[in-house]
C-alpha positions in Angstrom: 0.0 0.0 0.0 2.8 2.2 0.8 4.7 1.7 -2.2 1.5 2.4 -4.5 1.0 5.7 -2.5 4.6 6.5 -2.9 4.1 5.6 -6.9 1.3 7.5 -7.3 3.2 10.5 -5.5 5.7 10.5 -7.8 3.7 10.1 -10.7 2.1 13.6 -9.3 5.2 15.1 -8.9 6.4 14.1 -12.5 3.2 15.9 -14.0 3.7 19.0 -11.9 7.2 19.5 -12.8 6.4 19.3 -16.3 3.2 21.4 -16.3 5.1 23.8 -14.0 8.2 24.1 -15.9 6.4 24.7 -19.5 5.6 28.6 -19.7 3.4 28.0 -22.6 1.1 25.8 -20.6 0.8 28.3 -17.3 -0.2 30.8 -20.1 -2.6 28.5 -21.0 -4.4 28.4 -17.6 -3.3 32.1 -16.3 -4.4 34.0 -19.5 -8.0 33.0 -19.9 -9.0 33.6 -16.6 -7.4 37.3 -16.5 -8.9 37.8 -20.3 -12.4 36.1 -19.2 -12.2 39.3 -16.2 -11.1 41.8 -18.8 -14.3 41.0 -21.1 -16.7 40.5 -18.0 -15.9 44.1 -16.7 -15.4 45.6 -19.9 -18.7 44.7 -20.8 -20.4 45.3 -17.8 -18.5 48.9 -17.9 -20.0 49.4 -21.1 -23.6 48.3 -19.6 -23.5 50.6 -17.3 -22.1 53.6 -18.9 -23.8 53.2 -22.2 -27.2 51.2 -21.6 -28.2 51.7 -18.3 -26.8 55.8 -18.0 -24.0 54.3 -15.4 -22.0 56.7 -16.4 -20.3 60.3 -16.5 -23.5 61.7 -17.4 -24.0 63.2 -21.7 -24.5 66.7 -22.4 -28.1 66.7 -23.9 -29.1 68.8 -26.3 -32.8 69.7 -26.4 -34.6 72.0 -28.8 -37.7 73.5 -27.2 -40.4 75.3 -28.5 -42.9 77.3 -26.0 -40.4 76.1 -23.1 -41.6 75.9 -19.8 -39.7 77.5 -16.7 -41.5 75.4 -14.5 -39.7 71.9 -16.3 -36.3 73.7 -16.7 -36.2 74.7 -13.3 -36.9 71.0 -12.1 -34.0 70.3 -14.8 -31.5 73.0 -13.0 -32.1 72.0 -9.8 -31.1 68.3 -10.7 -27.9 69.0 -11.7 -28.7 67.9 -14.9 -26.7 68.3 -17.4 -29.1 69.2 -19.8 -28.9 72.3 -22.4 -32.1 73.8 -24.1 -32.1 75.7 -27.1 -35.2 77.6 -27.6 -36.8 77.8 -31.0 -37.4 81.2 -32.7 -41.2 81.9 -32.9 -42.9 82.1 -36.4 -42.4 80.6 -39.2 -38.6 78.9 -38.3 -40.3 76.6 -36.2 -42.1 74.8 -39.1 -39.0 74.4 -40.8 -36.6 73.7 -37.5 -39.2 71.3 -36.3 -40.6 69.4 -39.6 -40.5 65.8 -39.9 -37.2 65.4 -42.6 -35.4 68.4 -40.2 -35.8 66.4 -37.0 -35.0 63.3 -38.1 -31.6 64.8 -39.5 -30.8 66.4 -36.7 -31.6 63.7 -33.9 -29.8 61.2 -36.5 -26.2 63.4 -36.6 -26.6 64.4 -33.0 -27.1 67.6 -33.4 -29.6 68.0 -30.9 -31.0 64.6 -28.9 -34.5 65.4 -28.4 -37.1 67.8 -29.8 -39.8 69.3 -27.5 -43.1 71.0 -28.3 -44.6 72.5 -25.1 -48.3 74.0 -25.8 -48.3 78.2 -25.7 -48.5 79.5 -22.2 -47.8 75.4 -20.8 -47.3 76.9 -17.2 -50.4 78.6 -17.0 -52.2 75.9 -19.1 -51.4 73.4 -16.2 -51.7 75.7 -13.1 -55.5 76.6 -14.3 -56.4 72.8 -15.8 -59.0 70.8 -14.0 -58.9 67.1 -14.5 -62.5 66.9 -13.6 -63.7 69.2 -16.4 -63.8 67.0 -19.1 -61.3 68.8 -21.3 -58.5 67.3 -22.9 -55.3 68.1 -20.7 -52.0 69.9 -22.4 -49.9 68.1 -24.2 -46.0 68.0 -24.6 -45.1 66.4 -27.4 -41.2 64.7 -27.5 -39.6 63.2 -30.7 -36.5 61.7 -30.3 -34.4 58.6 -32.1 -34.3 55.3 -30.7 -31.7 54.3 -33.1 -29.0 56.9 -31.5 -28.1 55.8 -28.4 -28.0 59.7 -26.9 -31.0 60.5 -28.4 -33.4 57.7 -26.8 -31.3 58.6 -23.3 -32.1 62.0 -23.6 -35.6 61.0 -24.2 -35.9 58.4 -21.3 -34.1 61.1 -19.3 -36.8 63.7 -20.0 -39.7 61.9 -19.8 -39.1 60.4 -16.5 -38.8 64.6 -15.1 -42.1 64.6 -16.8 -44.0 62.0 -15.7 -42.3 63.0 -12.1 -43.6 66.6 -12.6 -47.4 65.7 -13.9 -47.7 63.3 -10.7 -47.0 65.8 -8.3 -49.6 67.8 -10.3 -52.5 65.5 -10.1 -52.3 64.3 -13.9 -52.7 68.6 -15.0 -50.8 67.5 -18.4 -49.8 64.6 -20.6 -46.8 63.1 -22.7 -47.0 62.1 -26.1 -50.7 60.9 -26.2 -51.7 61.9 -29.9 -52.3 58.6 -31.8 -51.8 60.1 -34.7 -48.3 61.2 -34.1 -44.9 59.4 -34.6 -42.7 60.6 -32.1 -39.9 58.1 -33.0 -38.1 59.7 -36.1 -35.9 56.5 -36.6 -36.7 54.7 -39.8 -35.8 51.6 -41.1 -32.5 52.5 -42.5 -31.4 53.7 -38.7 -32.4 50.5 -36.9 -30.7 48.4 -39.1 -27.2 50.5 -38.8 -27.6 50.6 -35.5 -28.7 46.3 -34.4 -26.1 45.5 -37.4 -23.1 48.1 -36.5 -23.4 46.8 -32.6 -23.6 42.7 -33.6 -22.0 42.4 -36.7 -18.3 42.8 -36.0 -18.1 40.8 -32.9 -19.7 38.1 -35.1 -17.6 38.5 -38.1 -14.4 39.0 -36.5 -14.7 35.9 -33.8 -16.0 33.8 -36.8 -13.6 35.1 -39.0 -10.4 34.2 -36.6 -12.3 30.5 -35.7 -12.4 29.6 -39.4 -8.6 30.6 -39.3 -8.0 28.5 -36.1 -9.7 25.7 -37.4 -7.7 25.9 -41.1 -4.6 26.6 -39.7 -3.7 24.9 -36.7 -3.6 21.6 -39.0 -1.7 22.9 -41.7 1.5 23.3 -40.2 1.2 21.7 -36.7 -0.2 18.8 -37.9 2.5 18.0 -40.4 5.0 18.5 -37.8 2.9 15.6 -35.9 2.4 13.5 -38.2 6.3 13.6 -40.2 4.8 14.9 -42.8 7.0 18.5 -43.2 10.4 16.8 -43.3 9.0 15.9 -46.5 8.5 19.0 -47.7 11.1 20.7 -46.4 13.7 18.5 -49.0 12.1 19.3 -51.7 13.5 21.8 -54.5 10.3 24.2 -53.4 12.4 27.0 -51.4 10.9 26.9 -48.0 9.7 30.7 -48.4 7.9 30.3 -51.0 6.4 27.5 -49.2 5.3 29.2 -46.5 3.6 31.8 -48.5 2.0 29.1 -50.7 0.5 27.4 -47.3 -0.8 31.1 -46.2 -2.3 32.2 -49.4 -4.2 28.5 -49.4 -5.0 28.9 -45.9 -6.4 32.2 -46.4 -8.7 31.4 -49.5 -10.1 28.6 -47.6 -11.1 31.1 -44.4 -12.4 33.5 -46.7 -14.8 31.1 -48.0 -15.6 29.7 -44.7 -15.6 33.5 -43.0 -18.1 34.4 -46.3 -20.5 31.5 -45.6 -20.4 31.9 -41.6 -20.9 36.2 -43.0 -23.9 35.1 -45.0 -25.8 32.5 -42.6 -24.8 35.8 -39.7 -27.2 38.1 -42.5 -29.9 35.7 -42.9 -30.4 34.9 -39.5 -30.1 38.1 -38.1 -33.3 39.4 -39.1 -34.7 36.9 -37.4 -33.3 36.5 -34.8 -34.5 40.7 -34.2 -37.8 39.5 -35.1 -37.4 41.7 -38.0 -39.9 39.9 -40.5 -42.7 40.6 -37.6 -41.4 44.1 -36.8 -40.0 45.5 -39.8 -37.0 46.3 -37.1 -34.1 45.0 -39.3 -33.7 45.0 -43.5 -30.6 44.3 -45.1 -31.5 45.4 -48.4 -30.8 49.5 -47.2 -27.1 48.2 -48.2 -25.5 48.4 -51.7 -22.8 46.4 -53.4 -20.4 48.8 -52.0 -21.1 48.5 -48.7 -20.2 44.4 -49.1 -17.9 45.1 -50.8 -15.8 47.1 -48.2 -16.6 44.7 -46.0 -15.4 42.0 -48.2 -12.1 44.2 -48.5 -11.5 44.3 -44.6 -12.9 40.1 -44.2 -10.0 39.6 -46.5 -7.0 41.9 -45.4 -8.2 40.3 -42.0 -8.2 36.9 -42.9 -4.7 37.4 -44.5 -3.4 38.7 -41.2 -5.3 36.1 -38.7 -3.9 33.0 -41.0 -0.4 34.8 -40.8 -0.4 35.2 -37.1 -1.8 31.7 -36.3 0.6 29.9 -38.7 3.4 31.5 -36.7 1.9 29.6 -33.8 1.4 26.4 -35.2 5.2 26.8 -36.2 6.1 26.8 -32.9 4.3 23.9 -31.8 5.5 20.2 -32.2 1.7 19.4 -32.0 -2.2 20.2 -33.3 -3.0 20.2 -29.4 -0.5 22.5 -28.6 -0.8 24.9 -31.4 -4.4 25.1 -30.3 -3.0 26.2 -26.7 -1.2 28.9 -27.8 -4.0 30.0 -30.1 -6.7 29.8 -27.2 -5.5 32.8 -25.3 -5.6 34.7 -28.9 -8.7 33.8 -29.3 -9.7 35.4 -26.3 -8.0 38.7 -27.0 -10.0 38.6 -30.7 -13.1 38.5 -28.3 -11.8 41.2 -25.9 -11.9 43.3 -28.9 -14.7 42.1 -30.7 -17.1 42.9 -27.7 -15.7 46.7 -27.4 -17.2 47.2 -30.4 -20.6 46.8 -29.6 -20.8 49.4 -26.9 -18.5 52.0 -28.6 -19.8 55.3 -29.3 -18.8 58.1 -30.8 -16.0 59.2 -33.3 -13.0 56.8 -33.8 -9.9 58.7 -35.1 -8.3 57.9 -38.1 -4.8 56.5 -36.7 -6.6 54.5 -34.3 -7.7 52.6 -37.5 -4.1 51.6 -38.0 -4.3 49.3 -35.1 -4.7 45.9 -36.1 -8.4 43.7 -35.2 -9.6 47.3 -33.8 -9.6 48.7 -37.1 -11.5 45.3 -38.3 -14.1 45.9 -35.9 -14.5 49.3 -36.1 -14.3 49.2 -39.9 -17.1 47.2 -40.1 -19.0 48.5 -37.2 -18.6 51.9 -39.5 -19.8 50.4 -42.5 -22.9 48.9 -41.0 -24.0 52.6 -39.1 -22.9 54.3 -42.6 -20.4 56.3 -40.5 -17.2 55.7 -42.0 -15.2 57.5 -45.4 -13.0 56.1 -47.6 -9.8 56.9 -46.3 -10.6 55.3 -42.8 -11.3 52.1 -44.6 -8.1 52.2 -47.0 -6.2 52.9 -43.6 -7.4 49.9 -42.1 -7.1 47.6 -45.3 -3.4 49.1 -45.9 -2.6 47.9 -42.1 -3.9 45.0 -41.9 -1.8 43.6 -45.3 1.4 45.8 -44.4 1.1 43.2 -40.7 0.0 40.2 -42.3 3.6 40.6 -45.1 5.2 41.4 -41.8 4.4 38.0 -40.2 4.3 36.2 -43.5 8.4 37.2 -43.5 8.3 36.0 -40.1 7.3 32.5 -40.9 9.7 32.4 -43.9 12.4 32.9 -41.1 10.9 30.3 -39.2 10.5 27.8 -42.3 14.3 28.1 -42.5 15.2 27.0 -38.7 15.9 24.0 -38.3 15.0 24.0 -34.8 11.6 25.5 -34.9 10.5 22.9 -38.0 11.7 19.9 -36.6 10.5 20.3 -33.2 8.4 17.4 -31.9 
């Protein structure tokens, strides 16, 4: 009994020195936890701040028309940080208030909310009896759901509202005519915004599994199976091998990264209950629009096979070389989620960053926010890094070391 205890103790000990004494495989159990608590509290970060108003509170802009000092007192004494901007009377508010004015406007974030207050509102509600049978004033607010600001700014203001017509026994009401549309956000904006926030994450982590998946066999699993000593004798110079096994690889994750791109559009509809709810249409996109994102998929792919193939280089195994891709594939999520909370304008040499750029790029294309050069930026990176590591593995094709590592 004894000597099986003191077997199975060294056994233990064997293992543990091993594990222990391999950097690569503490990386593999350190990194994903400490990535897993990046995403968690980047995403909950991003919650708070951009969903549920967690955060450093917007400036708001809010045209008003026939303001009321009553509701932007209540608004001062808050501490809100709320700006109104009072309408000229006459015939500017027609223009400044039509339907096509507001909803550019609200849509560019020029202002976030528009507010129509009925002539004289104060005195209106201070001499309105609920009991008389006559319809009660009514403040009218049209905002866009589809800009993030905009439907805060709303939420924000209607909450004061409803605060203020409570502690006036129901004297006034909110946005009551059935015959209004108060949400200015059409078609065209809904589907920028549900696409922009889901559609890079998707396309970027299925993008980089399809390159995983390719990739991790192609040069690790030769190395397992004997296969690569093979090739290695063989007149072919070894750089030109290595850029004939990337350009391979990368054709075959473009077609899997375009057919995991298309089932993504088909779906996605409904999946939004679009076809119900006429939420989500794909059709407001042109060729062009696919085919910038093709251009970014493909400088992408280019760089992802690049950067994994370095990987499976250095390991003497397809279980490895998944290892050491794992944490990667954790950092392409880290940066796939960020995009779907981000807000606001990216600068242009932020687009020179690789995977950011991607996601951005895309996220940009979807919301119809980005221009040309933005887009040639981020193509032009992501090929100058992908030649970069493609000479990379060249150098490591011609170590003797590195190939023939088991």
């Amino acid at each position: 009994m004894t000597v099986r205890r003191n077997n199975v103790l060294t056994i233990m000990k064997k293992e543990l020195r091993r594990f222990f004494g391999d950097r690569r495989m503490l990386l593999t159990i350190i990194l994903p936890g400490l990535l897993i608590y990046i995403i968690y509290s980047l995403m909950g970060n991003a919650l708070s701040e951009n969903l549920l108003g967690g955060g450093e509170a917007a400036e708001y802009r809010v045209m008003v028309h026939n303001s009321s000092e009553a509701v932007s007192t209540i608004v001062l004494n808050a501490g809100l940080n709320v700006t109104f901007f009072k309408s000229p009377e006459g015939e500017s508010y027609d223009a400044e208030f039509s339907p096509e004015n507001m909803a550019e406007s609200l849509g560019n974030g020029t202002y976030h909310l528009y507010m129509v207050f009925p002539e004289d509102f104060d005195a209106k509600v201070a001499a309105y009896d609920p009991l008389g049978g006559q319809p009660a004033p009514e403040v009218r607010m049209y905002y866009n759901s589809a800009n993030q600001d905009s439907a805060m700014a709303y939420s924000l203001m209607l909450e004061i509202l409803n605060a203020f017509e409570s502690s006036m026994a129901n004297r006034f009401d909110v946005n009551v005519s059935p015959d209004e549309t108060f949400d200015v956000a059409t078609e065209e904006d809904m589907t920028g915004m549900i696409f922009s926030m889901l559609m890079p994450m998707l396309l970027v982590m299925l993008t980089f599994s399809s390159c995983m998946a390719m990739t991790t066999e192609s040069i690790a699993g030769e190395k397992e199976r004997g296969t690569i000593a093979t090739l290695l004798v063989t007149p072919v110079k070894r750089s030109e091998l290595a850029i004939g096994k990337i350009a391979a690889l990368s054709l075959i994750s473009l077609v899997a990264g375009l057919c995991n791109f298309l089932g993504v559009l088909l779906a996605l509809p409904k999946l939004m209950g679009g076809e119900d709810l006429d939420m989500v249409n794909a059709s407001v996109y042109g060729m062009t629009d696919y085919l910038m994102i093709l251009a970014v998929i493909l400088s992408t792919v280019l760089m992802f096979v690049a950067l994994i193939a370095i990987l499976s280089a250095l390991a003497g195994s397809v279980k490895e070389a998944s290892g050491l891709v794992s944490p990667l594939m954790l950092v392409v999520t880290v940066i796939g989620v960020s995009g779907m909370f981000g807000s606001g304008t990216v600068q242009s040499a932020l687009f020179a960053i690789p995977v950011y750029n991607s996601v951005q790029c895309i996220s940009g294309i979807f919301s119809m926010s980005i221009s040309l050069p933005q887009i040639l930026i981020t193509v032009a990176s992501n090929l100058i890094t992908a030649g970069i590591l493609a000479w990379i593995l060249t150098r490591m094709f011609n170590s003797e070391r590195i190939m023939f590592k088991k």
